[in-house]
CHARMM internal coordinates of N, CA and C (Angstrom, degrees):
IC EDIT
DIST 1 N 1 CA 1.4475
DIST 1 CA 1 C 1.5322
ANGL 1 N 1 CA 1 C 111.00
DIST 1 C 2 N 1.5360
ANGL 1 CA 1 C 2 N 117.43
DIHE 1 N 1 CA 1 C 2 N -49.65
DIST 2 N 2 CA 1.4648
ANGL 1 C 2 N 2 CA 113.55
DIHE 1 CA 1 C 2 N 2 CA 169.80
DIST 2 CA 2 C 1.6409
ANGL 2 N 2 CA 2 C 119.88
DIHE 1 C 2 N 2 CA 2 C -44.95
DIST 2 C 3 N 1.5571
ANGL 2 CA 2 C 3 N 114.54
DIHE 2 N 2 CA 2 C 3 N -44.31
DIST 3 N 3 CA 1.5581
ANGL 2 C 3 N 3 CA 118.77
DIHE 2 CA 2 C 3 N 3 CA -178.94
DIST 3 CA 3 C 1.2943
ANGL 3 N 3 CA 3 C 114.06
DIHE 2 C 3 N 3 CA 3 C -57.17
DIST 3 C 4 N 1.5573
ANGL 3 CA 3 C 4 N 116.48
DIHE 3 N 3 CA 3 C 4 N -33.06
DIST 4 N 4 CA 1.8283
ANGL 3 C 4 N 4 CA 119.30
DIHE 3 CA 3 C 4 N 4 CA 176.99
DIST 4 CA 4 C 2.0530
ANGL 4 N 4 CA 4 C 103.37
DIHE 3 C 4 N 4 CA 4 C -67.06
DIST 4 C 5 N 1.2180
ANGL 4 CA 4 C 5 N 106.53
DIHE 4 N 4 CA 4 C 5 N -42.28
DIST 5 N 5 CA 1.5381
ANGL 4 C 5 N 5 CA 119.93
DIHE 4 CA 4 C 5 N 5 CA -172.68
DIST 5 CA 5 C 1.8229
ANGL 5 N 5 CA 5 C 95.33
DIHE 4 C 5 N 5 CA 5 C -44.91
DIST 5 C 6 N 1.6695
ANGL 5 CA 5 C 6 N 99.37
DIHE 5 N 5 CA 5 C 6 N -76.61
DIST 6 N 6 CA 1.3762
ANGL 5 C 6 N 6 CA 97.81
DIHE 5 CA 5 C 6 N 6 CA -169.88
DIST 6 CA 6 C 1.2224
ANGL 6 N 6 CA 6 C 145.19
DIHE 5 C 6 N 6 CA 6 C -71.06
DIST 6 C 7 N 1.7593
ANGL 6 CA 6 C 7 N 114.85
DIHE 6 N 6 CA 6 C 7 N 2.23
DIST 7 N 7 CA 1.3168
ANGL 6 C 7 N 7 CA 160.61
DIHE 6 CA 6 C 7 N 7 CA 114.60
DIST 7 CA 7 C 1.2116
ANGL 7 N 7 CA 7 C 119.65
DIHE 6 C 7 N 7 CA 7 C 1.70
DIST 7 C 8 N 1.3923
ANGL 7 CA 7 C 8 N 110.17
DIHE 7 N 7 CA 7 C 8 N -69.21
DIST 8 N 8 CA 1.4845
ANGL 7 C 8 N 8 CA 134.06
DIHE 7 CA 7 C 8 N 8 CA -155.71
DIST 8 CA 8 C 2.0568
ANGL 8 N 8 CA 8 C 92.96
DIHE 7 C 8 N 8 CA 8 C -91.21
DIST 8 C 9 N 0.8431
ANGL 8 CA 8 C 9 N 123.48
DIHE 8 N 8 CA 8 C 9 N -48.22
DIST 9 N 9 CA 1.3629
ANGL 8 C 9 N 9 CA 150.18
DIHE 8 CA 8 C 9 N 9 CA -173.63
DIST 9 CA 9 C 1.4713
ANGL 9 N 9 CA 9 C 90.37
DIHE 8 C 9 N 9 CA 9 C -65.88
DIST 9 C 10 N 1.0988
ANGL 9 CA 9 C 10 N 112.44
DIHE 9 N 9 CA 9 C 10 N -96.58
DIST 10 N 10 CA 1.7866
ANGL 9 C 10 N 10 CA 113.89
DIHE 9 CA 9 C 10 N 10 CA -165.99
DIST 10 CA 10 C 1.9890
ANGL 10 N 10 CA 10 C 105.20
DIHE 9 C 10 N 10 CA 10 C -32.48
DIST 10 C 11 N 1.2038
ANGL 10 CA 10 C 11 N 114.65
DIHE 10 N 10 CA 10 C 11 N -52.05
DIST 11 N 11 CA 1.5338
ANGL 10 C 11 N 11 CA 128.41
DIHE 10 CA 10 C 11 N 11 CA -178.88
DIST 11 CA 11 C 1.1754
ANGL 11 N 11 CA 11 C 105.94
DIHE 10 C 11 N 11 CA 11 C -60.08
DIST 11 C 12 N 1.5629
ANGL 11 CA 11 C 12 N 140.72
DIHE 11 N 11 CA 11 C 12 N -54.59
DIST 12 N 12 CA 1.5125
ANGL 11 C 12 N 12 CA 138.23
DIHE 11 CA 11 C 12 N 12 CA 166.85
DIST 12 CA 12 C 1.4517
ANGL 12 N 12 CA 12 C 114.51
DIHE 11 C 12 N 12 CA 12 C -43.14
DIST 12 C 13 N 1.6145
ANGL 12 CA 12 C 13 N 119.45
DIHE 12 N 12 CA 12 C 13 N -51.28
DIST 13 N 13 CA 0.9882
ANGL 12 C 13 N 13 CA 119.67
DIHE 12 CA 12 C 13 N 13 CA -159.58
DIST 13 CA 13 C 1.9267
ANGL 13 N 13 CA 13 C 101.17
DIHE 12 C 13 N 13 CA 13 C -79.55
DIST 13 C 14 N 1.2826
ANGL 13 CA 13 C 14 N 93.38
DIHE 13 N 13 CA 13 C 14 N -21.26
DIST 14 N 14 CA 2.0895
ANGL 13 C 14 N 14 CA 89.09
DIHE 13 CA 13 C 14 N 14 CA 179.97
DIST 14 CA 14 C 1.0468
ANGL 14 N 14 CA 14 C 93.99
DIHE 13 C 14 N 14 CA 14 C -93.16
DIST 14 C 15 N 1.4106
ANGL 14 CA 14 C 15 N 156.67
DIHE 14 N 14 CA 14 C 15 N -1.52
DIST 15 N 15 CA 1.3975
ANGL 14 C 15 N 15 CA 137.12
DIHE 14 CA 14 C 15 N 15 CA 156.89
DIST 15 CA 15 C 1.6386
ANGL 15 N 15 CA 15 C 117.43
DIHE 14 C 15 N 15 CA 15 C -87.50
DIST 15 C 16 N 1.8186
ANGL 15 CA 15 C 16 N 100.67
DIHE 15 N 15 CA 15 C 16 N -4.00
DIST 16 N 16 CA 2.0073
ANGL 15 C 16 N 16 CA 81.78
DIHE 15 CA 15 C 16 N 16 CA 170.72
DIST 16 CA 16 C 2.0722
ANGL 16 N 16 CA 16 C 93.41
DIHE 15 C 16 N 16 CA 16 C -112.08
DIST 16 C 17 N 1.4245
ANGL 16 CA 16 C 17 N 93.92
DIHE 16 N 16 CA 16 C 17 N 8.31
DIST 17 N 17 CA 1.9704
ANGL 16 C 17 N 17 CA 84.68
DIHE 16 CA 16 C 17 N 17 CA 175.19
DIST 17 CA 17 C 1.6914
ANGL 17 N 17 CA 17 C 99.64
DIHE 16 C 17 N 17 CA 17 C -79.09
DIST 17 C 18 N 1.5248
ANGL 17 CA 17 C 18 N 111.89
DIHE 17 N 17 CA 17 C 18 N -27.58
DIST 18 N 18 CA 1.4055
ANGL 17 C 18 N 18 CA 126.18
DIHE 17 CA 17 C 18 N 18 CA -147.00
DIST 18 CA 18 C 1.8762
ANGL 18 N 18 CA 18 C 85.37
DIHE 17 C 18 N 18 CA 18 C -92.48
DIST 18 C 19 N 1.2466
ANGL 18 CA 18 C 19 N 119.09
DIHE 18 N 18 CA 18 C 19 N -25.24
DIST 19 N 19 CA 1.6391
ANGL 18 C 19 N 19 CA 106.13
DIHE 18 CA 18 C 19 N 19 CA -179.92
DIST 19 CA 19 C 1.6009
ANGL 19 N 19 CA 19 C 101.54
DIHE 18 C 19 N 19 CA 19 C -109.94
DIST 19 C 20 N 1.2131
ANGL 19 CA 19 C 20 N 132.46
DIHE 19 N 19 CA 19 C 20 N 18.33
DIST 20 N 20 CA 1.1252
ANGL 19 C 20 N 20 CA 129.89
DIHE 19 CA 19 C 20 N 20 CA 164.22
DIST 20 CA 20 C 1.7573
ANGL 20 N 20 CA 20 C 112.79
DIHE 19 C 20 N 20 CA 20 C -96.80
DIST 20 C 21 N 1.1924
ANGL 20 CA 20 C 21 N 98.79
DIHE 20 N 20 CA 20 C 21 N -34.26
DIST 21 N 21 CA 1.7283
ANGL 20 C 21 N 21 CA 100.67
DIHE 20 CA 20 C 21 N 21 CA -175.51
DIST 21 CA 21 C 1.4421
ANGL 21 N 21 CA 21 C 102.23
DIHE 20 C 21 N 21 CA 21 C -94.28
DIST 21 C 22 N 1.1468
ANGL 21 CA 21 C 22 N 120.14
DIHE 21 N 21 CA 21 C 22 N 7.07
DIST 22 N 22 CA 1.6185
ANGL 21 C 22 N 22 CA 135.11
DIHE 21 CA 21 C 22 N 22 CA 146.00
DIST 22 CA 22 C 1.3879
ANGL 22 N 22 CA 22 C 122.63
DIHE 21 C 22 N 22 CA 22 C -57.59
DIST 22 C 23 N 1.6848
ANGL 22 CA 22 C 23 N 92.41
DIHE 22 N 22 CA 22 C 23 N -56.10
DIST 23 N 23 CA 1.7639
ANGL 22 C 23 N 23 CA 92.85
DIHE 22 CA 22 C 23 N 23 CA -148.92
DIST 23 CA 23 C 1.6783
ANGL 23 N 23 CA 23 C 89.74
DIHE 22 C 23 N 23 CA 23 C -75.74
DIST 23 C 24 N 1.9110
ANGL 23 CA 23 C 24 N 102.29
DIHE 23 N 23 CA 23 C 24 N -39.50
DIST 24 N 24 CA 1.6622
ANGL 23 C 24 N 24 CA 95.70
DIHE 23 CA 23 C 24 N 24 CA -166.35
DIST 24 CA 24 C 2.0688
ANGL 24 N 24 CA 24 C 118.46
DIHE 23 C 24 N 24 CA 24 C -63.09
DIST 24 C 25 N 1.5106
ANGL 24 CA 24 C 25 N 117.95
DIHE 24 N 24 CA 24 C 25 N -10.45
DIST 25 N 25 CA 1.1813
ANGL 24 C 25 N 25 CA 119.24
DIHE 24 CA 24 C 25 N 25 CA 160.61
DIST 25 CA 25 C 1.7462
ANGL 25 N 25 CA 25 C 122.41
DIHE 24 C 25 N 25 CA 25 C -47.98
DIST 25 C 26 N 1.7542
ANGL 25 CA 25 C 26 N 104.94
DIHE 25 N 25 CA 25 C 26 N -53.66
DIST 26 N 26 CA 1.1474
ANGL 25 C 26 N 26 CA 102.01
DIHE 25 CA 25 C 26 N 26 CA -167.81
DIST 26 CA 26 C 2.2639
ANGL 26 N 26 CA 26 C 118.22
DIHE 25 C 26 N 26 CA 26 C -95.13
DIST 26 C 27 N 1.2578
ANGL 26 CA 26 C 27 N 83.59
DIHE 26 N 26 CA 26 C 27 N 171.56
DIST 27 N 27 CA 1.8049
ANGL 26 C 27 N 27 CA 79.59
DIHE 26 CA 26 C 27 N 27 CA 153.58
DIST 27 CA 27 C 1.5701
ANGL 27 N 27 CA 27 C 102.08
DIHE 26 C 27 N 27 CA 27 C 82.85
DIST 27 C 28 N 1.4803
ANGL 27 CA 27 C 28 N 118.50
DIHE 27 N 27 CA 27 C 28 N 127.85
DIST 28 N 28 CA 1.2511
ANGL 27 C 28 N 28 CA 116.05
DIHE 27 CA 27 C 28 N 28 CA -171.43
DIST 28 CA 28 C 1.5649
ANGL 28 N 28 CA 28 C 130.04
DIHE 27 C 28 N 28 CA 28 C -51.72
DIST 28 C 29 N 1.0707
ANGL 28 CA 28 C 29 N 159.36
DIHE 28 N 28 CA 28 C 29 N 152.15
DIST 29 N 29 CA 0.8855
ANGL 28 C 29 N 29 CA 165.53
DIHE 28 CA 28 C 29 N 29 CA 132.56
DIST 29 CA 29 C 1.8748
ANGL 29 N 29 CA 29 C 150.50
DIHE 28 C 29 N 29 CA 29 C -31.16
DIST 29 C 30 N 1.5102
ANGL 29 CA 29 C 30 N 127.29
DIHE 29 N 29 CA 29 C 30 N 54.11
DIST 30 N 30 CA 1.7192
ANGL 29 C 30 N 30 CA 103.89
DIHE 29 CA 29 C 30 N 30 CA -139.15
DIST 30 CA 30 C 1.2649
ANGL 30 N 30 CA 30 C 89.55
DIHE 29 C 30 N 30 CA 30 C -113.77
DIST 30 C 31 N 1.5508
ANGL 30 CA 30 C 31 N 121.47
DIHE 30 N 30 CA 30 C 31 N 134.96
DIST 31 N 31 CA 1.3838
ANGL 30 C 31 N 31 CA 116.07
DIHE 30 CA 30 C 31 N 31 CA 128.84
DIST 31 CA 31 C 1.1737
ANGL 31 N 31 CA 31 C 127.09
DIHE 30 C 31 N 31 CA 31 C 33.44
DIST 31 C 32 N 1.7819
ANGL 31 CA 31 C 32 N 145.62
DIHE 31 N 31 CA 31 C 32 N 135.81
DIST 32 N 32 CA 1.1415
ANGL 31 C 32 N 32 CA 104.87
DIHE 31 CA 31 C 32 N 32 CA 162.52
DIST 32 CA 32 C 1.8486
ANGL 32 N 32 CA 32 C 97.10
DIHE 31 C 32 N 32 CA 32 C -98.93
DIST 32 C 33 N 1.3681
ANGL 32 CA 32 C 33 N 123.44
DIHE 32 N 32 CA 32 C 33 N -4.86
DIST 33 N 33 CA 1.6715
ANGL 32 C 33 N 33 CA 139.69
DIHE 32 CA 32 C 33 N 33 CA 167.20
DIST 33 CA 33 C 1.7857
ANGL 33 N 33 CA 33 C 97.86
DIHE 32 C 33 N 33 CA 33 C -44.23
DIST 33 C 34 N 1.3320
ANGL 33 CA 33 C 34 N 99.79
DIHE 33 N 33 CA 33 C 34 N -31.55
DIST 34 N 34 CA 1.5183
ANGL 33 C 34 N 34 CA 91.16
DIHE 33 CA 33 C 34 N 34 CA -161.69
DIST 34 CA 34 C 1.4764
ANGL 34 N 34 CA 34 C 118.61
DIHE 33 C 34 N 34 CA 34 C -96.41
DIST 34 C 35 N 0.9312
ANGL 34 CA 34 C 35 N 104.30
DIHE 34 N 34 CA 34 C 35 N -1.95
DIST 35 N 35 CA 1.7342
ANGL 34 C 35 N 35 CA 120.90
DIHE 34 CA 34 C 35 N 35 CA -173.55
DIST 35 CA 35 C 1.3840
ANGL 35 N 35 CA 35 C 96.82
DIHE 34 C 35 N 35 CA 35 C -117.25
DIST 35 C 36 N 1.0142
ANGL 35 CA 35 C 36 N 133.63
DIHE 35 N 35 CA 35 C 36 N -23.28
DIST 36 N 36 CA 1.7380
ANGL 35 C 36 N 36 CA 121.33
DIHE 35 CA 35 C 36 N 36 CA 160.26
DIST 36 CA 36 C 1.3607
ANGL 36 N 36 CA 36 C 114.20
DIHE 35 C 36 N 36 CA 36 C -85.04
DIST 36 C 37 N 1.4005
ANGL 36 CA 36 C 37 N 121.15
DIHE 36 N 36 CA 36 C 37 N -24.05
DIST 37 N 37 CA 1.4084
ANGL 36 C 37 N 37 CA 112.51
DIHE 36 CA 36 C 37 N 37 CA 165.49
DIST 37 CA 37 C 1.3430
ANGL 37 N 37 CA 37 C 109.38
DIHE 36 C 37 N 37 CA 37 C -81.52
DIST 37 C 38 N 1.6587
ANGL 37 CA 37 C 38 N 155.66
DIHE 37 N 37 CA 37 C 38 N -40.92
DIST 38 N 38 CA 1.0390
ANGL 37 C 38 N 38 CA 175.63
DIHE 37 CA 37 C 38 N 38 CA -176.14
DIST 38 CA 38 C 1.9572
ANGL 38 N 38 CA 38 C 84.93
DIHE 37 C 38 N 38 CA 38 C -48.55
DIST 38 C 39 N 1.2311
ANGL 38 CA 38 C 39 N 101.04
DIHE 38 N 38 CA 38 C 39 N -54.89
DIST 39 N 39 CA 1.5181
ANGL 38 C 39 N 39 CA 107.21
DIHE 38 CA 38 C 39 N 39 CA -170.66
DIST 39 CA 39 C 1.3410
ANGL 39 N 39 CA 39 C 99.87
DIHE 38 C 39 N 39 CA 39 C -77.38
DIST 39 C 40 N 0.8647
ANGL 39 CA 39 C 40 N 143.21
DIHE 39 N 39 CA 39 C 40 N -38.91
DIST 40 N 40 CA 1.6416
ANGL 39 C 40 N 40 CA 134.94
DIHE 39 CA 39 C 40 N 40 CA -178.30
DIST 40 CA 40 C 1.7204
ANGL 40 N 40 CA 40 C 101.98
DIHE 39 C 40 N 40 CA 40 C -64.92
DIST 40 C 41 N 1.0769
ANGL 40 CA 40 C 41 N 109.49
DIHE 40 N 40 CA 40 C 41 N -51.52
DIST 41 N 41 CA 1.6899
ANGL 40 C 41 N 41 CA 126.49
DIHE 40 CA 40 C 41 N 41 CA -148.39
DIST 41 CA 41 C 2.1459
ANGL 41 N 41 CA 41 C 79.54
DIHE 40 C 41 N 41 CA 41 C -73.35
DIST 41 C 42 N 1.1984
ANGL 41 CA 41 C 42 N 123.31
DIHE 41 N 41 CA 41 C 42 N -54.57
DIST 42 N 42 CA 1.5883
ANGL 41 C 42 N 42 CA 122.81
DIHE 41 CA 41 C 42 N 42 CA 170.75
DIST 42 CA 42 C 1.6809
ANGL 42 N 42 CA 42 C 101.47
DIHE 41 C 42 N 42 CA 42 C -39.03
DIST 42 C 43 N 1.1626
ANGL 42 CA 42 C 43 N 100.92
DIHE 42 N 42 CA 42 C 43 N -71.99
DIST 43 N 43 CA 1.7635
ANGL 42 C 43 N 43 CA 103.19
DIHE 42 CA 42 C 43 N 43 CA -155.03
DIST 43 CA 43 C 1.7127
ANGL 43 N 43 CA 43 C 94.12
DIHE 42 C 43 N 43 CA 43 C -51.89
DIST 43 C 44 N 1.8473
ANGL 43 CA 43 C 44 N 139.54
DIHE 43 N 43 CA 43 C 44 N -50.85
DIST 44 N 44 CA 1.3093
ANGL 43 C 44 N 44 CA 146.93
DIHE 43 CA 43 C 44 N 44 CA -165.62
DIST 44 CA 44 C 1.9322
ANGL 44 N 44 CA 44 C 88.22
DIHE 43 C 44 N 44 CA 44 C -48.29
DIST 44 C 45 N 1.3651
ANGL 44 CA 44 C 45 N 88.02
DIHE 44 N 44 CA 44 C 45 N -60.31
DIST 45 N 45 CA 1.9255
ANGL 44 C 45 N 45 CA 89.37
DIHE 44 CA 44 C 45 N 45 CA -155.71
DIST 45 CA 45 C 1.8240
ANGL 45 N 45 CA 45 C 104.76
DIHE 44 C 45 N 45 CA 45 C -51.75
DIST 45 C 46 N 1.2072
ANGL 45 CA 45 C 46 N 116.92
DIHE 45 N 45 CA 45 C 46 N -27.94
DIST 46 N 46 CA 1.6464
ANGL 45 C 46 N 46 CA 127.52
DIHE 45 CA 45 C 46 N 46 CA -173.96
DIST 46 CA 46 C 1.6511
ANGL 46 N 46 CA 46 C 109.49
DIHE 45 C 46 N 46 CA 46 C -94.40
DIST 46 C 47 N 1.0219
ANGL 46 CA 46 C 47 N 110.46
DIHE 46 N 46 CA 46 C 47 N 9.42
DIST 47 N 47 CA 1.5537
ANGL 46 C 47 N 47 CA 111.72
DIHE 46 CA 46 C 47 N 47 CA -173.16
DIST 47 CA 47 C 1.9814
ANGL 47 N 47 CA 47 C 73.93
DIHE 46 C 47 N 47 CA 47 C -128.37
DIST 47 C 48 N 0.8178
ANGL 47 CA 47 C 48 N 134.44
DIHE 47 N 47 CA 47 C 48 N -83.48
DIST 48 N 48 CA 1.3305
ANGL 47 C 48 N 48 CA 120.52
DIHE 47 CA 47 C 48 N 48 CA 178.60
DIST 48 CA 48 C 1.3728
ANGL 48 N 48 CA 48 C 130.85
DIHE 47 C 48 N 48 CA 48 C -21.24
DIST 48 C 49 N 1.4188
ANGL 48 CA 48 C 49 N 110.77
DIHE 48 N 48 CA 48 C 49 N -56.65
DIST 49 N 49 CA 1.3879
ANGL 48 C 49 N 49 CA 116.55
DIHE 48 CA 48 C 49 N 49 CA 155.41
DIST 49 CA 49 C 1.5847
ANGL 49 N 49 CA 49 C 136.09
DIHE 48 C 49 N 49 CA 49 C -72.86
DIST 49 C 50 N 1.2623
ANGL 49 CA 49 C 50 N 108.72
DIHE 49 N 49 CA 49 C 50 N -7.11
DIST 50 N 50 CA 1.5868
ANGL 49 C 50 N 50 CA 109.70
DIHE 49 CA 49 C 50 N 50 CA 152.05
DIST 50 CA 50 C 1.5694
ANGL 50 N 50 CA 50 C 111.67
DIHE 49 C 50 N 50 CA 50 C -75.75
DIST 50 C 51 N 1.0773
ANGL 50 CA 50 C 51 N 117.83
DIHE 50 N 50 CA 50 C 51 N -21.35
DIST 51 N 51 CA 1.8562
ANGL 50 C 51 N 51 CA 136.61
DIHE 50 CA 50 C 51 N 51 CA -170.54
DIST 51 CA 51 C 1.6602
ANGL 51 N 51 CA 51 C 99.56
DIHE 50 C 51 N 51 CA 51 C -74.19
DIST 51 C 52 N 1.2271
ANGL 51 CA 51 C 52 N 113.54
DIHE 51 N 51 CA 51 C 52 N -29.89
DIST 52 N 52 CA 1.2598
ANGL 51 C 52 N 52 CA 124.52
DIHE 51 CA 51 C 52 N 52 CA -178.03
DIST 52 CA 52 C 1.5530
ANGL 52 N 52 CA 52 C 139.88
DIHE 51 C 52 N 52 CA 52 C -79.66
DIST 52 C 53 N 1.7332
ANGL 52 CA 52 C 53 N 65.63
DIHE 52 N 52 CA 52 C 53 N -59.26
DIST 53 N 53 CA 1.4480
ANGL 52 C 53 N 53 CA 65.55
DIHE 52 CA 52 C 53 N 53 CA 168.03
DIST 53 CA 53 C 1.9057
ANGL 53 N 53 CA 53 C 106.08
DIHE 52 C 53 N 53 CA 53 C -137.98
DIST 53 C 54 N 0.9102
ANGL 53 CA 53 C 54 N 117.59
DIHE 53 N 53 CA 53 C 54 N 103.74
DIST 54 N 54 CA 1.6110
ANGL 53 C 54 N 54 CA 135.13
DIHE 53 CA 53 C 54 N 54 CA -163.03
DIST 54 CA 54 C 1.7920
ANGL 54 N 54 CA 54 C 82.87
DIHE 53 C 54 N 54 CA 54 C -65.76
DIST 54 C 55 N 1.3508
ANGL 54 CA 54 C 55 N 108.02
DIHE 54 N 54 CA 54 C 55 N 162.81
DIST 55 N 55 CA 1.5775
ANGL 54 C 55 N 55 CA 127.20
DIHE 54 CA 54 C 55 N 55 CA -172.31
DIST 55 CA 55 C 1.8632
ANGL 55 N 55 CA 55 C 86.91
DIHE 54 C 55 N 55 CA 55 C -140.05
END
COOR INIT
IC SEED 1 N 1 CA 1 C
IC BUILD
């Protein structure tokens, strides 16, 4: 019963090493400077344009 335990364990754990050195290959890359400014510079332009034009 122990040999199924450490079995099951060793195989789980190489299928989330095997989708981690996956995910970190793909998918762009940003800054994290740039996505808080990106987010500031969004919220200015939409607070401006509510300024504009009121609903």
């Amino acid at each position: 019963m122990s040999a199924k335990k450490q079995g099951g364990g060793f195989q789980s754990a190489a299928g989330l090493i095997r989708y981690f050195d996956e995910e970190e290959a793909k998918g762009p890359i940003f800054d994290h400077r740039f996505i808080i400014i990106f987010g500031i510079a969004c919220l200015v332009v939409i607070e401006i344009a509510k300024w504009q034009w009121p609903v």
